[in-house]
N, C-alpha and C positions, 0 to 999 in steps of 0.2 A: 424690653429688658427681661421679662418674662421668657422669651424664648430663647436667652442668651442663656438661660440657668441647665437646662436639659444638655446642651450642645458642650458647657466646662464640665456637665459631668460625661459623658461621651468622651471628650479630651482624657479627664482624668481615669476615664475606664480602659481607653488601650496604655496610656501609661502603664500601669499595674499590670497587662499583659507580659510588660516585659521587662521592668523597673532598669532602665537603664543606667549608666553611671550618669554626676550631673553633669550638664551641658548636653546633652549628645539627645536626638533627636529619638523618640518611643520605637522600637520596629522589635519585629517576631517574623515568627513562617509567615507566607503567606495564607498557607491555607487557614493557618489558627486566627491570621486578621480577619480573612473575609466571615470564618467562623462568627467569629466575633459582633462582626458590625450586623452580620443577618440575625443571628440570636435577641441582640441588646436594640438594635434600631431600624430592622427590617430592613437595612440597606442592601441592595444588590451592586455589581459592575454594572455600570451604564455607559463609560466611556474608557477605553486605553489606548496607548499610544507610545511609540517607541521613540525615546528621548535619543539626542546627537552624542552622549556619553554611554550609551548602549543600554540603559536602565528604562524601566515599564512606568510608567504613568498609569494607574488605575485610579478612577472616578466612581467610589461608589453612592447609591443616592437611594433613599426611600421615596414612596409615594406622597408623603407629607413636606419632602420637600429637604429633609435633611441631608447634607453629604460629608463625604470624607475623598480626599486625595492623598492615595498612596504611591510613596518612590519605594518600586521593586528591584533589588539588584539581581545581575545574572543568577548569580546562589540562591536564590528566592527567598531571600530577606527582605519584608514589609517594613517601613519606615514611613508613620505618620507623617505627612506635610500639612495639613492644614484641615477644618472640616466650619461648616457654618450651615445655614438656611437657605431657603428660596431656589434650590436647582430646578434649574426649569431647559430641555433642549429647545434651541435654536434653528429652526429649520432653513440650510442654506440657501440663498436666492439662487435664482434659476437662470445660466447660462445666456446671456442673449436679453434678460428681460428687464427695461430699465423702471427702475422705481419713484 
């Protein structure tokens, strides 16, 4: 529970980035989010990926373990999707090698 407290405020801190109308998901530039997430939570990009509706997937994550997943539109509009605990990369199995 303890570590859920840091991560609502996190949430509640890109909110206020960009106080959106309600319903509507938090987003800003992007470069003022990643500003953002490195300044407040030491996060960097660790993963992106270009989604089937033409929009970026950035994964960013600190060394503690925190992250954030961001939907980037072409216009490079950052839009929170989601952020919690425990990132940890997965190193994919190797070609040929049964486990």
């Amino acid at each position: 529970m303890a570590a859920l407290v840091p991560r609502l405020a996190h949430s509640a801190a890109l909110i206020l980035l960009a106080l959106p109308a309600q319903g509507q998901t938090p987003c800003t530039g992007l470069p003022d989010a990643l500003a953002a997430l490195a300044a407040r939570y030491a996060e960097a990009p660790r993963v992106s990926g270009l989604m089937a509706d033409g929009k970026l997937m950035i994964i960013t994550a600190s060394e503690a373990g925190g992250f954030t997943v961001l939907i980037v539109t072409p216009e490079g509009l950052a839009c929170m999707a989601a952020s919690g605990e425990g990132f940890a990369l997965v190193e994919a199995p190797k070609p040929g090698v049964d486990g």
